[in-house]
C-alpha positions in Angstrom: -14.3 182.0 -35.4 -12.2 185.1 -35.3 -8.7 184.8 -34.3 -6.7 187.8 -33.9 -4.1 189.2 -36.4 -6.1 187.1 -38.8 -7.7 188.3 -41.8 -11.8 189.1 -41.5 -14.0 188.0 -44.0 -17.3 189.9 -42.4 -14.8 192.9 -43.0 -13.3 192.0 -46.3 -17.2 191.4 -48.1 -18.0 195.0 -46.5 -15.2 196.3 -48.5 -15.9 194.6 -51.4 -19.7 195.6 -51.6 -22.0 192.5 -51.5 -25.5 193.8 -51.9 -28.8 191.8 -51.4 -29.8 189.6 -54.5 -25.6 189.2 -55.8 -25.0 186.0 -57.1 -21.4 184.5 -55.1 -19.0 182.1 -55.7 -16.0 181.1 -53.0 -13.6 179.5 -55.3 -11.7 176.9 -51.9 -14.3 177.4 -49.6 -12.5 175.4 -46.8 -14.5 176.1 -43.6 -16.9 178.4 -45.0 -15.6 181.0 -43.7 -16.8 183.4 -46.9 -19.7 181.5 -47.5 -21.7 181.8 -44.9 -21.1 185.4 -44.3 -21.7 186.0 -48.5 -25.0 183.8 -47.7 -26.3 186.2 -45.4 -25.2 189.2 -46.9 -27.0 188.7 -50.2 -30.1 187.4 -48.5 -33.0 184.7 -49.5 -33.3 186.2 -53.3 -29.1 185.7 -53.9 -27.3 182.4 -54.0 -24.0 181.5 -52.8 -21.9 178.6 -54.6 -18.9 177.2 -52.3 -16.9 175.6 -54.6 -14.3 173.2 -53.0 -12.3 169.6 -53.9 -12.5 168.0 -50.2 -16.0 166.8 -49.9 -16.1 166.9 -46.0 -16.0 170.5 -46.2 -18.3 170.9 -48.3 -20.6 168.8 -46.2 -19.3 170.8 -42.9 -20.5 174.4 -45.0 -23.9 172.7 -46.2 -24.3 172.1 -42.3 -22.9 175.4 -41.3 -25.5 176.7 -44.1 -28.9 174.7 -42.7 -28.2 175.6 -39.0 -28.2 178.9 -39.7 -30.9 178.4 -41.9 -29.5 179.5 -45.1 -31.4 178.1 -48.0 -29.1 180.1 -50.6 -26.0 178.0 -50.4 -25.2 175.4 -53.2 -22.2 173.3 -52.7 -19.9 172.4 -55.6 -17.5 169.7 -55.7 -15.2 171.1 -58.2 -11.3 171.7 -59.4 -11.1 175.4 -58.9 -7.8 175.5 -61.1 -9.4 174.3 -64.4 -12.1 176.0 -67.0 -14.5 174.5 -66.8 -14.2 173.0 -63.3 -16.3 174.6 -61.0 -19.2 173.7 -62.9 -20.5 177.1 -63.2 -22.0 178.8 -65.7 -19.9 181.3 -67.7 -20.8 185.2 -67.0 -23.0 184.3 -63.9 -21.5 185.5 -60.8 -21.5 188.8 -59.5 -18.6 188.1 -57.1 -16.3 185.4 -57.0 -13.8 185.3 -53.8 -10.6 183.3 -53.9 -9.2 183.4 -50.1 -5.9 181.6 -48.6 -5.8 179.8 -52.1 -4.1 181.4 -54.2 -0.6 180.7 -52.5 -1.5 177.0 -52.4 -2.9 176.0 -56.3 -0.3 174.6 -58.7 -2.4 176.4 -61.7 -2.7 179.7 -60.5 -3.8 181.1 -64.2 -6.3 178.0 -64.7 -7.7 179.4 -61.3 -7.7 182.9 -62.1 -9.2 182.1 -65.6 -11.9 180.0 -64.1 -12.9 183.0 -61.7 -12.4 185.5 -64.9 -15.1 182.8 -67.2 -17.7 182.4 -64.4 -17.9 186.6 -63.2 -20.5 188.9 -65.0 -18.8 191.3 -66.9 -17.8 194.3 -64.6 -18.3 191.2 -61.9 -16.0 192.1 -58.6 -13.1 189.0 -57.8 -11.9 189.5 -53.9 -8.4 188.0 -53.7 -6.9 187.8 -50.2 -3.7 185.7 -49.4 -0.7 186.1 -47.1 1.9 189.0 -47.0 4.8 187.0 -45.5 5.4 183.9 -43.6 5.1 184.5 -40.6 6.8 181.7 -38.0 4.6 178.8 -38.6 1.8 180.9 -39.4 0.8 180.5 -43.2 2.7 179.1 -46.0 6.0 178.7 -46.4 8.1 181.7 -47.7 8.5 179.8 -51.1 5.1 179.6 -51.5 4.1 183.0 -50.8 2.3 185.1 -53.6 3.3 188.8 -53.0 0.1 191.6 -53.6 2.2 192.6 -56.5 2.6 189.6 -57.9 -0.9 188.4 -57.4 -2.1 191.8 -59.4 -0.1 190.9 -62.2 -1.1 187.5 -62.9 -4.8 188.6 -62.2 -4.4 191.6 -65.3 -2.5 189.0 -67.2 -5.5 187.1 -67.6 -7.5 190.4 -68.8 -8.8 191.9 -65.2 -8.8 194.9 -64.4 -7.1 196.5 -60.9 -9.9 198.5 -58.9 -8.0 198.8 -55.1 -6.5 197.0 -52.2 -8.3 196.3 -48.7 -7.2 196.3 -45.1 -7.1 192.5 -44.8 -5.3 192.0 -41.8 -2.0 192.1 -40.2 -0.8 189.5 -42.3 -2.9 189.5 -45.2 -3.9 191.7 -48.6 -6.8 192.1 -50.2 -7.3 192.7 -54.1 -10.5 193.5 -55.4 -9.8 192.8 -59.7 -13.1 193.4 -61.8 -13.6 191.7 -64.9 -13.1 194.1 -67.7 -16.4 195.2 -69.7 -15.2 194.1 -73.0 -17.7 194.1 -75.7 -18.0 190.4 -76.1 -20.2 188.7 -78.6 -23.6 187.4 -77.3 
């Protein structure tokens, strides 16, 4: 479902360079929206883990996923916002992507730290959220997370700014990499 003046994630995974066999992880997976797409981008021999705390979406993507006859999607019924939570493996992921979430978690740095422990180092983290409320669309103006603000609390946590996207009229795109620090075996 596209709906104009939205952000597109077909688009956004373009920009962010999913290749065949990456290993994905979309931290809130709602709908799917990321999922699927990320599922067919990195094909039969890559796996997609939609990680989300409302079980009926996760049932709705493992749907989404087996009509479309995606065999590469794992479901996760997890708590994004904690180490340790998502139930993946540290320094696994090639790309994690946190969409529309980031404005609504109480723990922002627990999520950003999760997405930090489970990414390869030099793995690739796609942060999208809202630029603004925008009457009734999106969250409230108190809870929005400016592109600014959403950079700094991702190099707080040790990541490493690589660019923005064209994410929509009413959205921005980070793509943060997780620095390639030498770190013990």
């Amino acid at each position: 479902m596209d709906l104009p003046n939205f952000t597109n994630p077909i688009e956004n995974i373009n920009e962010l360079g999913v290749y065949d066999g990456m290993i994905a992880a979309d931290l809130g997976a709602g709908t799917g929206s990321y999922t699927i797409p990320l599922a067919e981008r990195v094909g039969e021999s890559g796996r997609v883990y939609a990680v989300e705390v409302q079980k009926e979406f996760l049932s709705n993507i493992k749907d989404a996923a087996m009509a479309r006859g995606l065999k590469n999607v794992e479901v996760i019924w997890g708590d994004i916002e904690r180490v340790n939570g998502t139930k993946i493996k540290d320094s696994s992921v090639d790309v994690a992507v946190i969409s529309n979430v980031l404005f609504q978690v109480e723990d922002k740095s627990g999520l950003l730290l999760e997405a930090k422990r489970i990414l390869k180092s030099g793995g690739k983290l796609l942060l999208v959220d809202w630029k603004d409320s925008f009457n009734g669309l999106g969250p409230v103006k108190d809870a929005i997370v400016t592109a600014p603000v959403a950079r700094a609390l991702c190099e707080r946590e040790g990541m490493v700014f690589k660019k923005e996207i064209p994410a929509g009229e009413h959205h921005y795109g980070l793509v943060m990499l997780k620095s390639q620090s030498y770190e013990k075996p």
